[in-house]
C-alpha beads as a LAMMPS data file, in Angstrom:
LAMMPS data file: protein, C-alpha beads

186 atoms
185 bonds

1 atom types
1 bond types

-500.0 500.0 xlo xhi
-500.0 500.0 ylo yhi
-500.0 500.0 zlo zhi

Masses

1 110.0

Atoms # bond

1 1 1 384.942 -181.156 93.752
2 1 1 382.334 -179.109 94.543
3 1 1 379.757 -178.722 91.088
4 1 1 377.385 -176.176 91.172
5 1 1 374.498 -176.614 88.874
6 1 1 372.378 -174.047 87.558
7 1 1 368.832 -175.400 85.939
8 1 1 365.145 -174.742 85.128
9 1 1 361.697 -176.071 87.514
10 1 1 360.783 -177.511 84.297
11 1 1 362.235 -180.358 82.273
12 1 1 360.831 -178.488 79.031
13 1 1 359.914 -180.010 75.984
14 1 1 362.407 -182.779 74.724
15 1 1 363.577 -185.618 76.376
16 1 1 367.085 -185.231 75.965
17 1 1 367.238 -181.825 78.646
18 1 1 366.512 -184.599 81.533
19 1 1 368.648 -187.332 79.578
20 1 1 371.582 -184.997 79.930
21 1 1 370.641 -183.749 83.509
22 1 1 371.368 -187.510 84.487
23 1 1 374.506 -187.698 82.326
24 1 1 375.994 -184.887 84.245
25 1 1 374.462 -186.248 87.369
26 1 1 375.907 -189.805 86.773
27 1 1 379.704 -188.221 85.769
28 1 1 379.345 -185.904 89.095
29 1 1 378.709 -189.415 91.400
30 1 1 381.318 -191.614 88.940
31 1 1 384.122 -189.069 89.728
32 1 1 382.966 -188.710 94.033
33 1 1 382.240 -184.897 93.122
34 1 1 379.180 -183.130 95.059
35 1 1 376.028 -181.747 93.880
36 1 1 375.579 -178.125 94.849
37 1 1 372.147 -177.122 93.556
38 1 1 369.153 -174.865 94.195
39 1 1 367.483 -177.672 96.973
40 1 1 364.388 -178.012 94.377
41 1 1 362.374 -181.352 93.567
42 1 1 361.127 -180.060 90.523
43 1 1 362.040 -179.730 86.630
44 1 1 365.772 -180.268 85.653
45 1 1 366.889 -180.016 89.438
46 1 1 364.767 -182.875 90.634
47 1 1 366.402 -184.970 87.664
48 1 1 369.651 -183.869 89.118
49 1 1 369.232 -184.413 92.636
50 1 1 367.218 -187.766 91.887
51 1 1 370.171 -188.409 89.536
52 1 1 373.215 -188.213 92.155
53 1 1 371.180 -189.502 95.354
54 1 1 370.213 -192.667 93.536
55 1 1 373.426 -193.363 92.802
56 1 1 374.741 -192.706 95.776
57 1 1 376.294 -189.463 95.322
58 1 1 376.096 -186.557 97.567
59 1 1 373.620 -183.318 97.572
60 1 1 373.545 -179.992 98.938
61 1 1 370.817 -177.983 97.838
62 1 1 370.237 -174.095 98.539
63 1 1 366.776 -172.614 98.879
64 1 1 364.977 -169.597 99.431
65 1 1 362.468 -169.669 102.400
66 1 1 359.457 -169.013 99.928
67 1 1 360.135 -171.409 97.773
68 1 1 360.527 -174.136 100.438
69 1 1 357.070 -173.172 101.837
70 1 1 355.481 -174.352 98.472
71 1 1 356.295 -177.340 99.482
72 1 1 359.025 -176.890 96.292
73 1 1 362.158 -178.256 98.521
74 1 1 363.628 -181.924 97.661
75 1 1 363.015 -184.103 100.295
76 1 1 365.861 -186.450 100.465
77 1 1 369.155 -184.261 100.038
78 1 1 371.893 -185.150 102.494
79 1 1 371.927 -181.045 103.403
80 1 1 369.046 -178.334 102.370
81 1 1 370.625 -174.911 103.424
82 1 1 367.612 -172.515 103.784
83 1 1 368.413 -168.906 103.174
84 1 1 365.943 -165.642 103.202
85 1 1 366.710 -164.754 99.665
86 1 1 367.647 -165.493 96.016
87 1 1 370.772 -163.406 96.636
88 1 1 371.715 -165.530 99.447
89 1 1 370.792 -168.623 97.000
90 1 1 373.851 -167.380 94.256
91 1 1 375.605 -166.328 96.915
92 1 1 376.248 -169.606 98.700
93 1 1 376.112 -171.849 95.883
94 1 1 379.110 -169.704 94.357
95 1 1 381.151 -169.612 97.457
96 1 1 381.032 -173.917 97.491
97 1 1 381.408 -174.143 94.289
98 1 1 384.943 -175.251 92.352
99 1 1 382.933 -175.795 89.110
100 1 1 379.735 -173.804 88.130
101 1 1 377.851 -175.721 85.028
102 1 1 374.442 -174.440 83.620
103 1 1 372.049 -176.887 82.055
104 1 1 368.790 -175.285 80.325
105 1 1 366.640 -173.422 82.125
106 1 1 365.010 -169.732 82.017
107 1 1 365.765 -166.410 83.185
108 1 1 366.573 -167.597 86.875
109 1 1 369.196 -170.107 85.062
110 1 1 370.862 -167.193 83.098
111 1 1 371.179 -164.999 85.379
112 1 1 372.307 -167.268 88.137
113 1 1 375.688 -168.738 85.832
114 1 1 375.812 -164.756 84.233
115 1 1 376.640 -163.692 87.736
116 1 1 379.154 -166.564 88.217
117 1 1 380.512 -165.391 84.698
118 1 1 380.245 -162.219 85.905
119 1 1 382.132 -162.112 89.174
120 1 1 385.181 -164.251 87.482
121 1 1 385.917 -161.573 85.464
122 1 1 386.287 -159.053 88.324
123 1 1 388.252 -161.582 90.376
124 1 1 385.679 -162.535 92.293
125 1 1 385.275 -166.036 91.094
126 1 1 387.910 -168.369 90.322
127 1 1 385.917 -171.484 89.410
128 1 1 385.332 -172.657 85.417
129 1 1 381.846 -171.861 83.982
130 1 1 380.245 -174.019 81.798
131 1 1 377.264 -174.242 79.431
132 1 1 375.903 -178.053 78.973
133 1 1 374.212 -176.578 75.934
134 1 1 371.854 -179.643 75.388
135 1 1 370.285 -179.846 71.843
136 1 1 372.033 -176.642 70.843
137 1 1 369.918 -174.747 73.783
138 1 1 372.411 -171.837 74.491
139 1 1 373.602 -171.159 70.870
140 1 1 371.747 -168.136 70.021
141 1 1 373.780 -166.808 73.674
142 1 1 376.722 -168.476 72.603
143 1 1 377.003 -166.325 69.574
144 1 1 375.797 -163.203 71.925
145 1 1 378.945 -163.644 73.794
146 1 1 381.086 -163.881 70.220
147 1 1 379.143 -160.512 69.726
148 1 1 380.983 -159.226 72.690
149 1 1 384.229 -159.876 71.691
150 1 1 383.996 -158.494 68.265
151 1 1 381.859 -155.294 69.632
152 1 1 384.787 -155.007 71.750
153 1 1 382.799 -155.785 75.248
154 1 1 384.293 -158.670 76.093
155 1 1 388.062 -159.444 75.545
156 1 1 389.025 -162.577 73.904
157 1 1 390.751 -164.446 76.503
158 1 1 388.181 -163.455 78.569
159 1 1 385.573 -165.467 76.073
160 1 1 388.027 -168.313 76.201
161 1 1 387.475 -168.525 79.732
162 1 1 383.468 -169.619 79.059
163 1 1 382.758 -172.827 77.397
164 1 1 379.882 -174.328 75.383
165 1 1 379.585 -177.813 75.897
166 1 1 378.250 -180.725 73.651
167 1 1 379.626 -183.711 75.828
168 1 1 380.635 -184.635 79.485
169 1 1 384.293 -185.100 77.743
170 1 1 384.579 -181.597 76.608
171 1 1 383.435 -180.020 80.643
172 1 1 386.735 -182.710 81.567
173 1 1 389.143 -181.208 79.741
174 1 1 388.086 -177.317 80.099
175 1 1 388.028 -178.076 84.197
176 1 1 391.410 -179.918 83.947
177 1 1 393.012 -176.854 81.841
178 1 1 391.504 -174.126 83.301
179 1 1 392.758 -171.038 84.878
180 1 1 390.676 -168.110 86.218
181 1 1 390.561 -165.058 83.908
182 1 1 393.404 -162.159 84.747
183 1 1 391.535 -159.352 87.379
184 1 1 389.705 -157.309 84.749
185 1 1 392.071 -153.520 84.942
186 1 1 390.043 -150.153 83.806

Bonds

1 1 1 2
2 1 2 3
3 1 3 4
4 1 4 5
5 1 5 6
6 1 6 7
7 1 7 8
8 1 8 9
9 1 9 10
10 1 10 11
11 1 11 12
12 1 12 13
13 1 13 14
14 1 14 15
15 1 15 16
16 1 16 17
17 1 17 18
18 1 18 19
19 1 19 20
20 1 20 21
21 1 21 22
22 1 22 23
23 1 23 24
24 1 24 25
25 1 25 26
26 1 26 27
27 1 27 28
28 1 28 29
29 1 29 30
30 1 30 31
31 1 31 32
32 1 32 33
33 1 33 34
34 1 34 35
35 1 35 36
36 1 36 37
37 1 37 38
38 1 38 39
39 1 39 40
40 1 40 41
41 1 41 42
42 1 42 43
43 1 43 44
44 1 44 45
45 1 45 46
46 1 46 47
47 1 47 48
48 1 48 49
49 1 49 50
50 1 50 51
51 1 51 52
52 1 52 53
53 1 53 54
54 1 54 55
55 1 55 56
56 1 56 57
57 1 57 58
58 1 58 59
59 1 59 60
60 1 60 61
61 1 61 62
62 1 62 63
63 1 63 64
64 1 64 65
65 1 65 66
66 1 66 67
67 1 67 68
68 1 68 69
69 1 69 70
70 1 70 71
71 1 71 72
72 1 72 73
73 1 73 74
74 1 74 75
75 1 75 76
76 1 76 77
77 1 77 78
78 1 78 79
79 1 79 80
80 1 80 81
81 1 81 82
82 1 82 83
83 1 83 84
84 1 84 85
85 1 85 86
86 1 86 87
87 1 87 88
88 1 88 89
89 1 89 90
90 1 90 91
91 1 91 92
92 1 92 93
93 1 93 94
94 1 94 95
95 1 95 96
96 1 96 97
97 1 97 98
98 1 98 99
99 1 99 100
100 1 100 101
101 1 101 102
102 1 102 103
103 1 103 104
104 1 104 105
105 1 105 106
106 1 106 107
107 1 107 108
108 1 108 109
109 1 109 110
110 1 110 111
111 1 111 112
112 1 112 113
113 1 113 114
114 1 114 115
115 1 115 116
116 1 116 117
117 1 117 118
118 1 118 119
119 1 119 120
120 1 120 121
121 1 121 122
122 1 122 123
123 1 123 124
124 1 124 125
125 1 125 126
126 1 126 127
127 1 127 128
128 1 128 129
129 1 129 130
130 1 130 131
131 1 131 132
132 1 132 133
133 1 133 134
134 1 134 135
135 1 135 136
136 1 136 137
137 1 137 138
138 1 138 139
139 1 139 140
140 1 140 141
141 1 141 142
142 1 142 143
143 1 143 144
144 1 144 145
145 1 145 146
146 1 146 147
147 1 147 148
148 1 148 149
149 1 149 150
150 1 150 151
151 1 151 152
152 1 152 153
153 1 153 154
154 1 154 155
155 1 155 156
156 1 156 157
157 1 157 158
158 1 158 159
159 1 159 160
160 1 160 161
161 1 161 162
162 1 162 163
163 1 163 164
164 1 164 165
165 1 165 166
166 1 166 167
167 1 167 168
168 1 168 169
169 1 169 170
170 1 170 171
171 1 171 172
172 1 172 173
173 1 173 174
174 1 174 175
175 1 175 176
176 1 176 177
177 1 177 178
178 1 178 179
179 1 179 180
180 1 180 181
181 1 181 182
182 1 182 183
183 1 183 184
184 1 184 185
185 1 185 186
């Protein structure tokens, strides 16, 4: 399989946000899945990438021409696609992707797996999407989404259809059960 991973330029401020970047790093090479990611050597992504390539997994990063001319591309990745924009980015790390998992990160990290979120509701995307919510990172948008539901915004089964992970166990099971939400009807 194909696992997208969505994550910051920065490894923030505890050690466990790049402890659990190699977890999921280490359970993508254990089970020969690929690492699609945003082609950066930085933050969370460079613990990713440095995570599956020493173990001899396999990489595909996407970047944005800009970025790579800060000198911000990895290096070492078995494929860098280069693409013109951020759009581009999403766009082609969604259409490889059979899994879509979001680690911490900032607003480029939210938006990125909201999109994937997003675009499975319309029909769009028919791959699982996952929180790794380290250290409780995404609970405040965890109970957001419960918001939805209960504001009536989001439906339910829809809801079900998102997960909020604690453990490499608990992504296992949701990919192994999962089916892509109904077409959302108006």
């Amino acid at each position: 399989m194909n696992i997208a991973v969505y994550c910051g330029a920065s490894v923030g401020n505890e050690p466990v946000y790049s402890e659990n970047a190699q977890t999921l790093g280490t359970w993508i090479v254990e089970n020969n899945h690929r690492l699609i990611y945003g082609g950066g050597k930085a933050g969370l992504m460079g613990v990713m990438a440095d995570t599956v390539l020493a173990k001899g997994g396999s990489v595909i990063g996407v970047i944005p021409t800009f970025l790579q001319q800060r000198e911000l591309a990895h290096p070492n990745l078995d494929e860098l696609i280069v693409v013109e924009t951020m759009a581009e980015r999403k766009n082609q790390m969604l259409a490889a992707a059979d899994v879509c998992i979001a680690l911490p990160g900032g607003p480029g990290t939210l938006e990125e797996i909201s999109e994937a979120i997003s675009l499975a509701r319309v029909g769009q995307n028919d791959s699982p999407c996952i929180f790794y919510d380290t250290n409780d990172y995404y609970h405040l948008l965890q109970d957001f989404f419960d918001k939805m539901v209960a504001a009536n915004f989001l439906s339910a089964n829809d809801r079900k259809k998102i997960l909020f992970a604690h453990s490499i166990q608990e992504i296992e099971e949701f990919i192994a059960a999962y089916e892509p939400p109904q077409t959302r009807k108006y």
